[in-house]
N, C-alpha and C positions, 0 to 999 in steps of 0.2 A: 502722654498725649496720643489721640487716635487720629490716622491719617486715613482717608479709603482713596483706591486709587479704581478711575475707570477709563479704559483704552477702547479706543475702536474698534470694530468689531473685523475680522478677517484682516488685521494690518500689522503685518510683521513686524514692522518700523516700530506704530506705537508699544507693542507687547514686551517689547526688548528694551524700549525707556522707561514704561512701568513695573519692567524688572531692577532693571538699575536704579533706579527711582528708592524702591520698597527695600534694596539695600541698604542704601545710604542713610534713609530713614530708620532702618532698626539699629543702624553703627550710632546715628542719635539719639536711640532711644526709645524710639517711638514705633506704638503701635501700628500695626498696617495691615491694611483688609483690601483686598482687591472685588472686584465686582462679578459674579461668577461664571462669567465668559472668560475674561481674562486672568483670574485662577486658571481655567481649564486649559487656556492656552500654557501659561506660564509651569503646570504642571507636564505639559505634554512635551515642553522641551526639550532636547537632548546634551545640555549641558555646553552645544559647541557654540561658542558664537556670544553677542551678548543677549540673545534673547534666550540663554539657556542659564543667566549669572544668576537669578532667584532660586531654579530648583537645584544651580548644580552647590552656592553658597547657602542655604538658607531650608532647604529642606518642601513642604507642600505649601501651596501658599492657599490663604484663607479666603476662601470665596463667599462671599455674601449676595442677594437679592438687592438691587440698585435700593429698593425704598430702605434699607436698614443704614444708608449712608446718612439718612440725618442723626445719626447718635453717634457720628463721627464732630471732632473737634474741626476740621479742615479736608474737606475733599480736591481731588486734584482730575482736573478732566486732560486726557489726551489724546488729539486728532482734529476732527475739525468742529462746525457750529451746530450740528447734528449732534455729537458726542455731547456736547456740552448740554444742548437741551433734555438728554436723555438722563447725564449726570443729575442735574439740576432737577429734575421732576421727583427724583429719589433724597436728593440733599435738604428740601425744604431750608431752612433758615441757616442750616450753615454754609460758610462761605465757600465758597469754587476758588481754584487756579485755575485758569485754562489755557493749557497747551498749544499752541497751533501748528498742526503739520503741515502747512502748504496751501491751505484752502482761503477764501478770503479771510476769515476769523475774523468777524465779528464781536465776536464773544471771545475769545482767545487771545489775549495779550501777551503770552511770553513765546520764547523762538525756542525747539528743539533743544539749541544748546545751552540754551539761559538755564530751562527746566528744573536740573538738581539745585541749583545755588538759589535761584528764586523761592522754591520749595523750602530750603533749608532756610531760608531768612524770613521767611513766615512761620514755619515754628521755633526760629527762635524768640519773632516779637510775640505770637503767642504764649509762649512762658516767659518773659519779659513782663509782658504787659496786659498779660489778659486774653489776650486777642488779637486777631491779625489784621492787617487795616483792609478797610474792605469802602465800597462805594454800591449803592443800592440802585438795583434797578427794577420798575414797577412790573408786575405780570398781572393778567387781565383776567378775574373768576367770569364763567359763564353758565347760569342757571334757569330753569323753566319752572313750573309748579311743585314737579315733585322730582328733578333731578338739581343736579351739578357736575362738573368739570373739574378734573383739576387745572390751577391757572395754567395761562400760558404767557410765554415768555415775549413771544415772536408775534402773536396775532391769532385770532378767532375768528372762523368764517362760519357763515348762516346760510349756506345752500339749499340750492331743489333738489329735487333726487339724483338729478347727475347736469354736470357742464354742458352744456352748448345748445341747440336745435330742440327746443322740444322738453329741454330739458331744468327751466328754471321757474319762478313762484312770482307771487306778487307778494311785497315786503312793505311795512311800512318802519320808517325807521323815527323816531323820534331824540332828544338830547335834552333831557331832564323836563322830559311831559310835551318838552316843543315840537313840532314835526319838523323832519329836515327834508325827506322824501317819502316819494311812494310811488308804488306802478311795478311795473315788470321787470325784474331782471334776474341775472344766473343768480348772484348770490349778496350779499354785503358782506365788506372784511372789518375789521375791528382789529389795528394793530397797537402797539409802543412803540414809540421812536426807537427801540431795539430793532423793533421788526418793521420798522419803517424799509429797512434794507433788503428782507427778505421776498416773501410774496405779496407784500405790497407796493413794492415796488414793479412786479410785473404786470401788476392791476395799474399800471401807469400813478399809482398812489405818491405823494411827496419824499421824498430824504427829508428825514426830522435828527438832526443836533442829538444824541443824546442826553446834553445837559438840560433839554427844554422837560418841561413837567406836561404833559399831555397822551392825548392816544388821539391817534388819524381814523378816520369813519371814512370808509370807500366802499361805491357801488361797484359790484360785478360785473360788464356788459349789461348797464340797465338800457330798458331803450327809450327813456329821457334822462339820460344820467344828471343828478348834478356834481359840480365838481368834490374834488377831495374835499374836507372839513375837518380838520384840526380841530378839538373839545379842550380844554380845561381836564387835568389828570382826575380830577376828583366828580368828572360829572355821570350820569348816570346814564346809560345807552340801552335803547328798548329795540328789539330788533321783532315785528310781528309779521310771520311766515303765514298764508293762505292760498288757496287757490292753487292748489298742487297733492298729488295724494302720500307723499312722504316730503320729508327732510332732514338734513344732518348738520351738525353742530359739530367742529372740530376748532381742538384748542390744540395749535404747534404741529400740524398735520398728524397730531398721535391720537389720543386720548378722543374718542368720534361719542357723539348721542344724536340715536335717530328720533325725530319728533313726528305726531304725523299733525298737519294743520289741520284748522288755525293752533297756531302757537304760539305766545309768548316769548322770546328771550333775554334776558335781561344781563347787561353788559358793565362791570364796575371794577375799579382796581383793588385788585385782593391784597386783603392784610396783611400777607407774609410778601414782601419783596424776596428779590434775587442778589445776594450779596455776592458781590464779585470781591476777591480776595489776590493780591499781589501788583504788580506793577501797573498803571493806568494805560488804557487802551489806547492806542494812535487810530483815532475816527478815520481822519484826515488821508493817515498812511493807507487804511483799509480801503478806502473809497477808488484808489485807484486801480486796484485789483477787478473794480467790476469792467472799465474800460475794457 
């Protein structure tokens, strides 16, 4: 079984768990590929301490390009909901663990010290049973005539050339051919009740349940906003950009396409979900962390 493990970037904490981690993992058995930032940390240790237990037991560890982690059996993210979006864009269809150090974690269901034992009880119902139990979560493709994205997890925004003053388009948004709005504003966001929590929520957008099957449609600073609108997960979201001489298309604040208007964009839930793998998230727990 192939394990890939990826850590935060600059975080001595995570680098020292996904040292200990990739231990334990080969004492099972099991293959393990770190991501090649955290190779390079895990190589540059000095053996003291435990972020030095991989190179000083184990020898050079195996650093890979994040996208080579979907030909892993189980990837393991650790740090916070950044990390995990990052893991995930490289994992495609196979399943995440994810870590939480500290941050709200969203995305992140297990605690620091849970980490090895949780790990190892997913692969062992992996060779068990096939597989490790996992829970699907939708990500949103967004494409124009002659581009795409890759999905996103969190949410998709359609801006002008830049935020604020001066600096947003006229948009017309429709929800499967209907119109929902139109007129002026910064930008429109397109998220999942994943990303209900993240930047749509600062766009004053709703808290959406993860369990609900849907994606939330939110104006940017329009200046006749209408409210949030909640879609049906399966319907089709048309976002058309004019009256401005650029724009940009960002899927999870990474993955950016510049467009210039009028343009097109067409917004639907992509075919590969985000399998979360290991113990079920506490929504509930998480929510308090934003207070």
């Amino acid at each position: 079984m192939k394990v890939g493990i990826v850590a935060q970037r600059d975080n001595r904490r995570a680098t020292s768990l996904a040292g200990r981690l990739g231990v334990r993992l080969r004492s099972a058995d099991a293959t393990v590929v770190f991501d090649e930032t955290t190779a390079d940390s895990l190589d540059g240790a000095d053996g003291d301490g435990d972020d030095g237990e991989w190179s000083a037991v184990e020898g050079p560890a195996t650093g890979v390009d994040v996208d080579e982690m979907a030909s892993c059996d189980l990837v393991v993210s650790i740090g916070g909901d950044g990390t995990f979006l990052y893991a995930a864009r490289g994992a495609g269809s196979t399943p995440i663990v994810g870590v939480n150090l500290g941050e709200v974690g969203f995305l992140n269901a297990v605690s620091p010290s849970d980490a090895i034992d949780a790990v190892l009880e997913e692969v062992r119902h992996c060779r068990e049973n096939g597989g490790p139990r996992t829970t699907d979560m939708a990500r949103i493709a967004a494409s124009g005539a002659d581009w795409s994205l890759s999905p996103a997890i969190n949410e998709v925004v359609v801006h002008g050339p830049r935020r604020g003053h001066g600096g947003g388009a006229e948009f017309e948004v429709r929800v499967d051919g209907s119109l929902y709005t139109s007129g002026h504003a910064d930008g429109v966001l397109v998220a999942t009740p994943t990303g209900s929590t993240a930047y749509n929520l600062s766009e004053d957008g709703p808290l959406v349940h993860p369990g609900v099957d849907g994606l939330v449609v939110s104006e940017m600073a329009g200046e006749e906003s209408m409210p949030p609108l909640v879609v049906g997960a399966d319907s089709e979201v048309t976002v058309r950009i004019e009256g401005a001489e650029s724009g940009v298309v960002v899927s999870d604040g990474r993955a950016r396409q510049r467009v210039g208007p009028p343009e097109l964009v067409t917004l639907t839930r992509a075919d590969v979900p985000v399998r979360i793998a290991g113990p079920p998230r506490d929504f509930f727990g998480a929510l308090g962390k934003l207070a």
